[in-house]
Backbone bond lengths (Angstrom), bond angles and torsions (degrees), N, CA, C in turn:
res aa  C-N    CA-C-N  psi(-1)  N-CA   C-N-CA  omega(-1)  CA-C   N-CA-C  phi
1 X - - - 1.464 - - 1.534 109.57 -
2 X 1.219 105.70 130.87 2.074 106.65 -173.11 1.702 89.91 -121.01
3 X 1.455 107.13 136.94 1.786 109.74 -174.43 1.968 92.59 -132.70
4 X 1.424 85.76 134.73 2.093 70.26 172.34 1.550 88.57 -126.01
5 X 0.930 86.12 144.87 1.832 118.81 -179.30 1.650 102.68 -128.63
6 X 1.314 120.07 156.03 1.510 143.67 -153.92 1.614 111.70 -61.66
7 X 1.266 108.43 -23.96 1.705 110.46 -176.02 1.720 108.56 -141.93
8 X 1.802 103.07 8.77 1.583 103.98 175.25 1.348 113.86 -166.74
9 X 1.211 120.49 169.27 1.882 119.51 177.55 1.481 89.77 -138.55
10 X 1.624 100.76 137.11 1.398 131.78 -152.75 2.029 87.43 -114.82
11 X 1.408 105.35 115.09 1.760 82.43 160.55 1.480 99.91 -125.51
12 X 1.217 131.00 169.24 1.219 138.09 -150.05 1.916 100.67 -157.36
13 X 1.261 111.94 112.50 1.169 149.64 159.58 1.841 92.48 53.82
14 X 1.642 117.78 74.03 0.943 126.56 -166.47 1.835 109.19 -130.08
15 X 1.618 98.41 79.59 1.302 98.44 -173.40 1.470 127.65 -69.99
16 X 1.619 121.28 20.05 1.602 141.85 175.83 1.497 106.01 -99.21
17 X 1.406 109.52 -4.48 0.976 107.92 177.73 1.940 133.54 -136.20
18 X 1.278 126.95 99.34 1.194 153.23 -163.33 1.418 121.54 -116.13
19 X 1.578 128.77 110.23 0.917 118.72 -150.69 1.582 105.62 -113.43
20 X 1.233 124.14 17.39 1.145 135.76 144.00 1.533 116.41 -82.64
21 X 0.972 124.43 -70.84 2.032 121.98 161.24 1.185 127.35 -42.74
22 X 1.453 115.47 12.64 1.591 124.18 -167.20 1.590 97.22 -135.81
23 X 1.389 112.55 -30.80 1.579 111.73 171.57 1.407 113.63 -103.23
24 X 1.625 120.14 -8.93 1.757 104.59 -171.48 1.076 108.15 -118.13
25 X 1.557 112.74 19.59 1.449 123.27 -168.34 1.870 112.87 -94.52
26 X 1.184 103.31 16.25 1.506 104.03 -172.71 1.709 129.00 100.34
27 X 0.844 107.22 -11.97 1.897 114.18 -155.01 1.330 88.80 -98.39
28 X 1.522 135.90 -26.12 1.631 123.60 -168.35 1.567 107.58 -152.41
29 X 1.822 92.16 167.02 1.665 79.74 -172.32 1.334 97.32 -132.72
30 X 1.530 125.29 8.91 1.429 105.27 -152.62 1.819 86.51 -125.06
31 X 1.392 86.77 79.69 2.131 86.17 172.82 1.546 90.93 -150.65
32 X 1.325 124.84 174.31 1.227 140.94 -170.02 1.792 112.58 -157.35
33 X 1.362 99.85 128.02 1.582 105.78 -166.52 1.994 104.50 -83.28
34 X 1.493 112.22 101.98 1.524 101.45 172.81 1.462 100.45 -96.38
35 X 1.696 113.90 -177.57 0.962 144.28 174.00 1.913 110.91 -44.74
36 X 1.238 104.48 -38.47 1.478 100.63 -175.30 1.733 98.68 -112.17
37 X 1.192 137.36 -0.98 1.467 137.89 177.55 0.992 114.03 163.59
38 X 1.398 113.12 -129.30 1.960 110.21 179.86 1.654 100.57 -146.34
39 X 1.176 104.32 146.08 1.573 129.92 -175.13 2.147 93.26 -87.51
40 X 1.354 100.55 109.78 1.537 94.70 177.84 1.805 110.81 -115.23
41 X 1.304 109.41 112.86 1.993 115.11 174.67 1.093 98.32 -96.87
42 X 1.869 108.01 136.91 1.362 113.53 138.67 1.451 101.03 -144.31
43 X 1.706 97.63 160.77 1.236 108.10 -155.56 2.020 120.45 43.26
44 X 1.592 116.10 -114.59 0.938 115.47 172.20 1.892 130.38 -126.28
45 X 2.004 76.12 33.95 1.590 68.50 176.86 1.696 90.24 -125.96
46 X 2.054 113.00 -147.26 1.038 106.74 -136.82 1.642 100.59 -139.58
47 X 1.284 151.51 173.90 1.278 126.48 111.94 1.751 108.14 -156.35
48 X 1.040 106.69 153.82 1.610 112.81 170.30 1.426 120.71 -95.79
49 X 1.040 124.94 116.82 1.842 134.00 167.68 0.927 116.53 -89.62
50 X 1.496 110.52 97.62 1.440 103.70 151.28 1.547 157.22 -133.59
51 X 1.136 139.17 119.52 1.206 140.56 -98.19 2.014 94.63 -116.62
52 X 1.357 98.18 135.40 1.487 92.91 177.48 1.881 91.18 -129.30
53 X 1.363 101.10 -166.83 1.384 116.63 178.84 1.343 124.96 -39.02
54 X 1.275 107.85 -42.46 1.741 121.82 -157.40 1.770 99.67 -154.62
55 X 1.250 117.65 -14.11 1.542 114.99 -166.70 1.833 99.92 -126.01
56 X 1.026 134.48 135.25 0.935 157.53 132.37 2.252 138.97 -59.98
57 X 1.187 120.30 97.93 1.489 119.70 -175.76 1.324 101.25 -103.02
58 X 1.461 114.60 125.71 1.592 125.27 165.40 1.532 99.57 -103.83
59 X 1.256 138.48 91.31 1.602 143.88 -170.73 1.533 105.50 -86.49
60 X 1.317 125.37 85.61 1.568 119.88 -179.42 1.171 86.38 -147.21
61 X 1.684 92.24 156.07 1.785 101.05 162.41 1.692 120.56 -102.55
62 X 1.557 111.86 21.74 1.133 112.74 160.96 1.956 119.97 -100.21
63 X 0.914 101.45 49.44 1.383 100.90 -165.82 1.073 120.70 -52.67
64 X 1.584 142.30 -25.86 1.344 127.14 169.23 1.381 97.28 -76.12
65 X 1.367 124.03 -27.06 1.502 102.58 -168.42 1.816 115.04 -71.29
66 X 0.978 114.85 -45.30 1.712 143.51 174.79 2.059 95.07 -48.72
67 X 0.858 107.63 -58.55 2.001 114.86 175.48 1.763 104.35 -58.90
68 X 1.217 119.85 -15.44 1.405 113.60 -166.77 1.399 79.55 -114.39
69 X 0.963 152.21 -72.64 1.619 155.21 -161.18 1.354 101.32 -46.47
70 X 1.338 128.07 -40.75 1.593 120.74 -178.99 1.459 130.83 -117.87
71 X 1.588 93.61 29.22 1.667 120.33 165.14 1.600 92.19 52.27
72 X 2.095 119.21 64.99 1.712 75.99 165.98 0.736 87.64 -104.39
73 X 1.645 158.32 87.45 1.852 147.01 159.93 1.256 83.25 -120.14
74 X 1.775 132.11 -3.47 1.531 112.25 -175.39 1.742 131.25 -106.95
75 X 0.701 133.89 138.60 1.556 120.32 -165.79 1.911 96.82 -95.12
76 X 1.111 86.09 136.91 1.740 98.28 -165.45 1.679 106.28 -105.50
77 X 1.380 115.86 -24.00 1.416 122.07 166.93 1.326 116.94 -63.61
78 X 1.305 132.20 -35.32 1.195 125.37 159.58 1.405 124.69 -60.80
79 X 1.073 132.14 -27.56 1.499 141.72 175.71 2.036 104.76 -87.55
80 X 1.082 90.69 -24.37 1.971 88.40 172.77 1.332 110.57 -81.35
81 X 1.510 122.08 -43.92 1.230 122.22 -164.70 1.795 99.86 -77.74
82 X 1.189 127.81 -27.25 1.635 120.01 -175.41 1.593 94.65 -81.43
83 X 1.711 121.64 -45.61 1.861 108.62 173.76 1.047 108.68 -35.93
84 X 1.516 119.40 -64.62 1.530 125.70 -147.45 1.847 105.70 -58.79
85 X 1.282 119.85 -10.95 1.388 120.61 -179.56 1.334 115.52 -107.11
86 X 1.614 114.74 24.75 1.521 120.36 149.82 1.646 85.80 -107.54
87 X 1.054 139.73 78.44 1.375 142.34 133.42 1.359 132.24 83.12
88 X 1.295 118.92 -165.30 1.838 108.10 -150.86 1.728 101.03 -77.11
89 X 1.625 119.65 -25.95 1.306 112.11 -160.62 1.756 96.67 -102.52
90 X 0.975 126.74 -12.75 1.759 138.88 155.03 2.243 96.50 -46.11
91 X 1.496 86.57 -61.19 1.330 86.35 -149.82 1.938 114.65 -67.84
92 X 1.907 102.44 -24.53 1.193 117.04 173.51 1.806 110.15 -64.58
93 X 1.350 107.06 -30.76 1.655 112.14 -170.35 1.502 83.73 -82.14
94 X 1.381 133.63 -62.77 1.430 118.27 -153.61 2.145 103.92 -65.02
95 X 1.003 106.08 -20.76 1.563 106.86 173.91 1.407 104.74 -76.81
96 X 1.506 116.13 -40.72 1.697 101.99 -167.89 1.958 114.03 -77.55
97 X 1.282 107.75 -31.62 1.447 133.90 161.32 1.709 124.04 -80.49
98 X 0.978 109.62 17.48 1.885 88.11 168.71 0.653 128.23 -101.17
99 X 1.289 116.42 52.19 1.141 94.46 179.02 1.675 86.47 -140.29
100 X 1.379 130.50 24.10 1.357 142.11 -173.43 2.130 100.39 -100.50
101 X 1.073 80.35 137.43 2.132 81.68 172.41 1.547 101.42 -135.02
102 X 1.410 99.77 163.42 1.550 95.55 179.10 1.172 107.72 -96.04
103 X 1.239 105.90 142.60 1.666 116.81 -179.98 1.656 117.58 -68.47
104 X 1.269 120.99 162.98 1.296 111.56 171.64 1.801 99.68 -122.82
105 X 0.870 96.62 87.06 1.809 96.28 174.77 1.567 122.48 -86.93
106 X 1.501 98.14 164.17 1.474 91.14 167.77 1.162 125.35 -51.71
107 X 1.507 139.20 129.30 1.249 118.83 160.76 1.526 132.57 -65.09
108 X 1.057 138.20 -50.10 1.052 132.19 147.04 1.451 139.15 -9.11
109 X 1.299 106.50 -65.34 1.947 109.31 156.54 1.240 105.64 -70.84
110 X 1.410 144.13 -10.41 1.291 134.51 165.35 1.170 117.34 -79.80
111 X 1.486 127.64 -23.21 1.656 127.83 178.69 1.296 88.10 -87.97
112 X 1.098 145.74 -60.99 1.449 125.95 -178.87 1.582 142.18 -45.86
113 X 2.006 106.32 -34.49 1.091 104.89 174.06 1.219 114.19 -89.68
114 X 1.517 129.00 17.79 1.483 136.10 -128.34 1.866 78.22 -141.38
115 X 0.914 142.66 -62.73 1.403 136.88 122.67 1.669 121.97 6.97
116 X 1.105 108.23 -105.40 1.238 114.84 160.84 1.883 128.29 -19.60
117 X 1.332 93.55 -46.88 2.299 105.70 158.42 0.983 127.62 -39.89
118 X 1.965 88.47 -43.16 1.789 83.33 -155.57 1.835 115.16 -62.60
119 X 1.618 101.48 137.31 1.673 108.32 167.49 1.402 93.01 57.90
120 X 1.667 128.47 56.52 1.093 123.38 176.19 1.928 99.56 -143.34
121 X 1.146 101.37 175.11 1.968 109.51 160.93 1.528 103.80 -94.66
122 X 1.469 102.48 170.05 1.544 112.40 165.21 1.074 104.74 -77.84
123 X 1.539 135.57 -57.11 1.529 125.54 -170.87 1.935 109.61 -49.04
124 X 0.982 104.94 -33.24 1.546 114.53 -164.00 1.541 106.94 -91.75
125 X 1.419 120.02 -23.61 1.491 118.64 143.55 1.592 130.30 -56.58
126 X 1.430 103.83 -58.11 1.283 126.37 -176.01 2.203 102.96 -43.54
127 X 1.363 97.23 -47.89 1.223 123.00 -167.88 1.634 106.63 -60.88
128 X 1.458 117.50 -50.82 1.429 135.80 -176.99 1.719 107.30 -71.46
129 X 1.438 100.86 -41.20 1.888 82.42 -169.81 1.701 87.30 -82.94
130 X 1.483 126.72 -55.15 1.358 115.55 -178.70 1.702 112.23 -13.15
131 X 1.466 110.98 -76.41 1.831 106.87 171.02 1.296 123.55 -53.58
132 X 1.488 111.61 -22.62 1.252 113.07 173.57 1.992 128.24 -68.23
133 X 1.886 89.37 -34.28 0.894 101.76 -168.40 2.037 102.50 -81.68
134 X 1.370 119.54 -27.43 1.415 146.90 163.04 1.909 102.91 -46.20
135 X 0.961 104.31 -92.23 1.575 120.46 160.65 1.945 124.82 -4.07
136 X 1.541 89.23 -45.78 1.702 86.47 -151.19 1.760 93.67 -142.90
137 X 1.291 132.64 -17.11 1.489 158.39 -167.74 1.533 98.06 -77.28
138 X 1.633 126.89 167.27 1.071 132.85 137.28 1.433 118.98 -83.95
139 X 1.490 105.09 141.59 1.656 105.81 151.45 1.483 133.05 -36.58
140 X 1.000 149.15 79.85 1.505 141.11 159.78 1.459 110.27 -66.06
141 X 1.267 137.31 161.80 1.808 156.48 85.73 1.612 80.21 45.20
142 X 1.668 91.90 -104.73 1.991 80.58 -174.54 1.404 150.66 -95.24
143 X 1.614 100.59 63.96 1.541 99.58 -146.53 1.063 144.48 122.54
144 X 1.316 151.01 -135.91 1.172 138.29 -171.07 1.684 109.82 -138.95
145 X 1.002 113.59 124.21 2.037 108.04 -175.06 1.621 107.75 -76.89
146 X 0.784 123.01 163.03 1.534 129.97 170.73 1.883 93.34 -72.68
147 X 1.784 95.08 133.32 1.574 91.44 -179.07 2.077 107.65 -74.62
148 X 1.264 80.25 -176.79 1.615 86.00 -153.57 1.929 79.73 -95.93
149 X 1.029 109.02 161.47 1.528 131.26 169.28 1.766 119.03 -49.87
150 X 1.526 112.58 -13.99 1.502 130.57 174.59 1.443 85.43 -92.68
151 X 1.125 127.78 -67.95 1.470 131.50 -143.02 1.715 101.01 -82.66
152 X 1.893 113.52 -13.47 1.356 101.00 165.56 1.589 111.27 -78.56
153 X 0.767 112.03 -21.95 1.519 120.58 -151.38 2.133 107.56 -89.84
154 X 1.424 100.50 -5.48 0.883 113.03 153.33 1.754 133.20 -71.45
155 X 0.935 102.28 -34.78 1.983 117.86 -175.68 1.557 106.05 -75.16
156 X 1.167 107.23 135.79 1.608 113.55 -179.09 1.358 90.15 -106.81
157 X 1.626 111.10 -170.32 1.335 120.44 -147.33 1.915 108.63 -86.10
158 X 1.694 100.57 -21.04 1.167 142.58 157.15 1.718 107.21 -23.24
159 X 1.277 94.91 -74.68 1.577 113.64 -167.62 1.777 107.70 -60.18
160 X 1.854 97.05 -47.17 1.222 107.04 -169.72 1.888 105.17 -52.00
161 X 1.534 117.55 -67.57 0.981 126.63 176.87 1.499 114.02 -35.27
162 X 1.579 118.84 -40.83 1.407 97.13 -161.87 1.859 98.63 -97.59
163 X 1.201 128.51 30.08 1.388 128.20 121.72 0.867 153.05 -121.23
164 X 1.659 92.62 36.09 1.642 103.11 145.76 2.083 100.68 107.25
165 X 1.198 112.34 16.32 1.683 101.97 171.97 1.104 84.69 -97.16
166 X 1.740 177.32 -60.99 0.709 127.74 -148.34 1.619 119.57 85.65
167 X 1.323 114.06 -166.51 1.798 104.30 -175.41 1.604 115.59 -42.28
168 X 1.270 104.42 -10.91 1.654 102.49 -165.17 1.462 94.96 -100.83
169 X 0.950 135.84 10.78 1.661 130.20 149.88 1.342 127.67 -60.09
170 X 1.227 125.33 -15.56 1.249 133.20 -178.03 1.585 98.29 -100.65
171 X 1.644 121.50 -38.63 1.723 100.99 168.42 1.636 107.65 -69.22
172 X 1.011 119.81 -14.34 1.961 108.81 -157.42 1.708 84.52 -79.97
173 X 1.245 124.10 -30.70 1.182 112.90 -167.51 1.713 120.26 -88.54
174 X 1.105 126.26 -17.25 1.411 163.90 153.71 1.903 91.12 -54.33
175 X 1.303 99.75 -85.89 1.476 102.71 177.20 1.754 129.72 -12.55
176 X 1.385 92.12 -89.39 1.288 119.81 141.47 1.701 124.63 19.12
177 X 1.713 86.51 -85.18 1.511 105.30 169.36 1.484 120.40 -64.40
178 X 1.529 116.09 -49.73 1.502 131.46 144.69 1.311 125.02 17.86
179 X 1.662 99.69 -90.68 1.343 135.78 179.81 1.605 106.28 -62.25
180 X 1.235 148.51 -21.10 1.405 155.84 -163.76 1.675 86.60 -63.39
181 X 1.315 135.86 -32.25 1.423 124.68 -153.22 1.597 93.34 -129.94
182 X 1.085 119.00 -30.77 1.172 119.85 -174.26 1.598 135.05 -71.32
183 X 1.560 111.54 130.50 1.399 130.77 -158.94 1.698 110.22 -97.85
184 X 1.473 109.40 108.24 1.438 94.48 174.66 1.443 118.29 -88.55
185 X 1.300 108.97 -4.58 1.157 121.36 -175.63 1.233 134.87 -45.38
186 X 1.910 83.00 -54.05 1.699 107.66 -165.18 1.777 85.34 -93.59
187 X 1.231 147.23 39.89 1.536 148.12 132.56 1.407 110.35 -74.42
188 X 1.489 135.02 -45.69 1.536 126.49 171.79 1.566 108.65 -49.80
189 X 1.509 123.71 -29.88 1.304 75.77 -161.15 1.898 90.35 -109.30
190 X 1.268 107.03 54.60 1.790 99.80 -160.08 1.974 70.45 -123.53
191 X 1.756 91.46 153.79 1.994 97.16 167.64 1.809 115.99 -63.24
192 X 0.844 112.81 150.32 1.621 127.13 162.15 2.168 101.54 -24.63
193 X 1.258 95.30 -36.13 1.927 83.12 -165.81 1.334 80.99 -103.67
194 X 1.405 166.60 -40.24 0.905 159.16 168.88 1.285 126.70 -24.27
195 X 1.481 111.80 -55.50 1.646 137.26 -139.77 2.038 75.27 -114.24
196 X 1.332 159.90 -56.11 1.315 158.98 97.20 1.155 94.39 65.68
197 X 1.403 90.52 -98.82 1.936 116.28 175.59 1.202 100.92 -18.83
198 X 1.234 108.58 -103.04 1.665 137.68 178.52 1.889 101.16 -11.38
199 X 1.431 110.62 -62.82 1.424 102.44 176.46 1.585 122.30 -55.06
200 X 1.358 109.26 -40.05 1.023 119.40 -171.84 1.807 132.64 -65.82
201 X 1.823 92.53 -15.33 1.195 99.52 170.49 1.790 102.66 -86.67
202 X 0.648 129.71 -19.25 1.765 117.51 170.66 1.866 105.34 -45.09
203 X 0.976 89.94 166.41 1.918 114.39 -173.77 1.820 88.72 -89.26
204 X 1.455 103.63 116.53 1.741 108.03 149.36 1.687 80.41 97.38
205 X 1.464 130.85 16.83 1.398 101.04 -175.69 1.543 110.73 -119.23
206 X 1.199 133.45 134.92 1.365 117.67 -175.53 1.529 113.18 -129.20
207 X 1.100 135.60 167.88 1.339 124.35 171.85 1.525 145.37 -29.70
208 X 1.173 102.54 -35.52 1.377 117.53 141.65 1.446 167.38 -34.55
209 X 1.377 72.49 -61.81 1.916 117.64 172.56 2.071 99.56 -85.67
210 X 1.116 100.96 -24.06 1.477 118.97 -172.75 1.559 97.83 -75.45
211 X 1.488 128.31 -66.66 0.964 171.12 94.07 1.643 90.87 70.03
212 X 1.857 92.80 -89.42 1.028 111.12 166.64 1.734 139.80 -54.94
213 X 1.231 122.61 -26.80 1.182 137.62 -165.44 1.639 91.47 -94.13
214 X 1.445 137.77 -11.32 1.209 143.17 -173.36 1.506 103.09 -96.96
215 X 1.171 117.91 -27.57 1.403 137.49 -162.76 1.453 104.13 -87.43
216 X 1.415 90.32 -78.21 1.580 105.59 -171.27 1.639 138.59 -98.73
217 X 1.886 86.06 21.92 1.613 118.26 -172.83 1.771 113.86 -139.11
218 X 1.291 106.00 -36.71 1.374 114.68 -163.99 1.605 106.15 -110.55
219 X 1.149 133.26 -14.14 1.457 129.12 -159.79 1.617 140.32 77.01
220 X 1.907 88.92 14.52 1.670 85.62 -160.09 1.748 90.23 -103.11
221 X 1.546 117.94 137.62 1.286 126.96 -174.57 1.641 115.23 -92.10
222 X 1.384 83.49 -27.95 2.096 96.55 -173.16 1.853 98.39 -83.16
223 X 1.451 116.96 65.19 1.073 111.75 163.66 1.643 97.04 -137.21
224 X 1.572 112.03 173.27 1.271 100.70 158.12 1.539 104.84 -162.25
225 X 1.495 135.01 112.66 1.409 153.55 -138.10 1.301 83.69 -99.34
226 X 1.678 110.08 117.03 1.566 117.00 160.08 1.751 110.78 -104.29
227 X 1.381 104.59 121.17 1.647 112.47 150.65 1.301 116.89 -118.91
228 X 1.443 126.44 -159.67 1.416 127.69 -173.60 0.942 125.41 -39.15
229 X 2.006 116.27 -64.18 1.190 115.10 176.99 1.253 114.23 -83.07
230 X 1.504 145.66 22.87 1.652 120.90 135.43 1.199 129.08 -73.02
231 X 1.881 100.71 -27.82 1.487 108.69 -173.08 1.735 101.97 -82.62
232 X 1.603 117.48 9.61 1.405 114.16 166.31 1.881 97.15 -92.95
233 X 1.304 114.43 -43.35 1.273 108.62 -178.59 1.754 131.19 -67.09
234 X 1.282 96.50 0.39 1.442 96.99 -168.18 1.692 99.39 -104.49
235 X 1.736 104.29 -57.59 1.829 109.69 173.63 2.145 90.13 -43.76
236 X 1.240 136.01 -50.44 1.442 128.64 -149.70 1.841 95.59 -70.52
237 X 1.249 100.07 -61.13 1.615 96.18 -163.09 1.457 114.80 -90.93
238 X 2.191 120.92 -27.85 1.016 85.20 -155.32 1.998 79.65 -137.50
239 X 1.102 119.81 52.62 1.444 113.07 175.42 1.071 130.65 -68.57
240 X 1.636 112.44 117.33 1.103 100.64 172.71 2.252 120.24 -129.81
241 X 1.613 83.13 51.92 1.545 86.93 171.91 1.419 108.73 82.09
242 X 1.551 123.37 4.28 1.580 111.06 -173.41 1.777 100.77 -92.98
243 X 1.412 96.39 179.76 1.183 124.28 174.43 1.526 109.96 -69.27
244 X 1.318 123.20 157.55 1.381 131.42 155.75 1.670 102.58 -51.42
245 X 1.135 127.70 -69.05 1.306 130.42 -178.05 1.406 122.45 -59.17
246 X 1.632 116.30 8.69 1.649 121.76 172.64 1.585 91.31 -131.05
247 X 1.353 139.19 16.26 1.409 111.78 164.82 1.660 110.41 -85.10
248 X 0.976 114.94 -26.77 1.782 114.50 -174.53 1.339 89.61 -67.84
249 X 1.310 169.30 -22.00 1.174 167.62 -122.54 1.269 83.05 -125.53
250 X 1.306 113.02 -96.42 1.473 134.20 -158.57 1.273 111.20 -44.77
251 X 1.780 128.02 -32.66 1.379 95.02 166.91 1.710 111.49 -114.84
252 X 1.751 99.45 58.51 1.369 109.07 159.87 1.206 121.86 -111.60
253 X 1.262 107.74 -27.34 1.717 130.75 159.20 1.557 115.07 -63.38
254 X 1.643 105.87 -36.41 1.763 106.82 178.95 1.416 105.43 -72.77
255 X 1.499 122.74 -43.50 1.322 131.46 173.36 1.530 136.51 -67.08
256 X 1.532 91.73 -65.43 1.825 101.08 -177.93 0.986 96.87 94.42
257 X 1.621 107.80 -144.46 1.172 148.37 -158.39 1.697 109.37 -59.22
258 X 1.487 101.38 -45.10 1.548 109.46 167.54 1.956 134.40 -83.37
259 X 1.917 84.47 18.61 1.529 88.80 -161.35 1.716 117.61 -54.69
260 X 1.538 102.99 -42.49 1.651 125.27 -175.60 1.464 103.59 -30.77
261 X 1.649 98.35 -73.17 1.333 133.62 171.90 1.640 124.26 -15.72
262 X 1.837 95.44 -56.41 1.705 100.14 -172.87 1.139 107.26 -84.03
263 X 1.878 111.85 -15.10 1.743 114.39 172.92 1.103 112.27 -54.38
264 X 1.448 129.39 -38.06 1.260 108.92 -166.25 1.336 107.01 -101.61
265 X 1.012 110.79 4.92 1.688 103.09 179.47 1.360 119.67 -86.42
266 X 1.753 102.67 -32.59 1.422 118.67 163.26 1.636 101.26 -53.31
267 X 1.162 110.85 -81.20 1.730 134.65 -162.42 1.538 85.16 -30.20
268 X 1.116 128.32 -64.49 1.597 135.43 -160.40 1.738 111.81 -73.77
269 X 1.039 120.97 -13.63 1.025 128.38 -167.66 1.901 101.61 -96.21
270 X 1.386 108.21 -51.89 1.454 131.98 -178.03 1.485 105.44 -62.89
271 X 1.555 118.51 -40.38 1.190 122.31 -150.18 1.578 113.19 -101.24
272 X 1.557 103.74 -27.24 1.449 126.45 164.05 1.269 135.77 -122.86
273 X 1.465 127.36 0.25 1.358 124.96 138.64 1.610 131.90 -109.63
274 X 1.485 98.80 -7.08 1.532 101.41 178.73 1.456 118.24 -97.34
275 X 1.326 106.73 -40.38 1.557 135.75 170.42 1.995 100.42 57.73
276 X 1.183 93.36 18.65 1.988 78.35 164.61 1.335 104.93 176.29
């Protein structure tokens, strides 16, 4: 049962939902693990999770926004029980992960921090937009907002480097300019290889990073983002002689509609209980 009330959303004995497997699973970077849950920003607002036995508190005062960001209007048991019948290592990831949903984030701070990833760690992401977000952001209540698209477009390549992106300072700044015209909008209603393209011409963005920002920015499900550990999960369980550049295919055709979905359950499964 999920209840929203004026300054929080109450869920109640909702085992699809885990708010550690929903934040360490890859899709975001801007949350922080406290003593009673995790402090989650996007853009310039706020919320606190925190997680008890059987009950769940999302404490923000953006509450419709915070309910749309963590997909709860969706029932996730229906999408586990059809995975689990592509087979035994489907069904071990959808048990070790369900309790993970896909986020609906901004896109915008998602092509940027999504940028910022590439060939990187989480701590060492987390670390870069934090100054980034310090740097070029407004002050809020808690912290620092993700800067606005004026206030990126200010930073030269200068700024980028001296917190720490490194070669990718020269796309953030490229980027930047990019985005001044650019519509994420009109990507929902374009196909998975269509809407690809389109990402792919941005500075710092690659199939991947594309991949993702379609996924976990745009609404499109029929994708599926390969890095290391899928391309460990796919040669392990399901090889069949392709290329690096035909596995995102192949298990979009095995999947469909639920492809996004089994990515991360794989990715999360490989990456935090199998580890090799």
């Amino acid at each position: 049962m999920i209840q929203k009330f004026s300054d929080k959303i109450i869920l109640k004995n909702c085992p699809n939902f885990d708010v550690c497997d929903v934040l360490e699973c890859g899709q975001v970077f801007r949350y922080e693990k406290t003593e009673s849950g995790y402090v989650v920003i996007s853009l310039d607002k706020m919320a606190r999770v925190v997680q008890f036995d059987d009950e769940i508190h999302i404490i923000t005062k953006d509450v419709d926004y915070f309910y749309h960001y963590f997909d709860l209007d969706k029932d996730y048991q229906k999408a586990i029980d059809l995975l689990s019948s592509h087979g035994e290592i489907l069904q071990q990831a959808c048990q070790f992960g369900k309790g993970i949903r896909i986020l609906n984030q901004n896109p915008y701070e998602m092509t940027v921090s999504f940028v910022i990833s590439a060939n990187n760690n989480i701590k060492r992401i987390q670390q870069i937009i934090d100054r980034m977000c310090k740097g070029l952001g407004n002050k809020t209540e808690f912290g620092w907002a993700f800067p606005t698209l004026e206030q990126l477009q200010t930073a030269d390549e200068s700024f980028f480097k001296s917190i720490g992106a490194g070669y990718r300072a020269k796309y953030l700044v490229n980027l930047a300019n990019q985005l001044r015209n650019f519509d994420f909008e009109s990507l929902k209603t374009m196909d998975s290889d269509q809407a690809r393209k389109v990402l792919c011409s941005l500075s710092g963005v690659g199939p991947k990073v594309a991949d993702c920002i379609l996924l976990f920015g745009v609404g499109h499900q029929k994708v599926f983002p390969v890095d290391t550990w899928i391309k460990k999960v796919y040669h392990k369980y399901f090889e069949t002689g392709l290329s690096e550049s035909q596995i995102s295919t192949f298990f979009v055709q095995k999947f469909g509609d639920l492809s996004g979905l089994a990515q991360q359950y794989l990715f999360y499964f490989q990456r935090k209980y199998l580890q090799n």
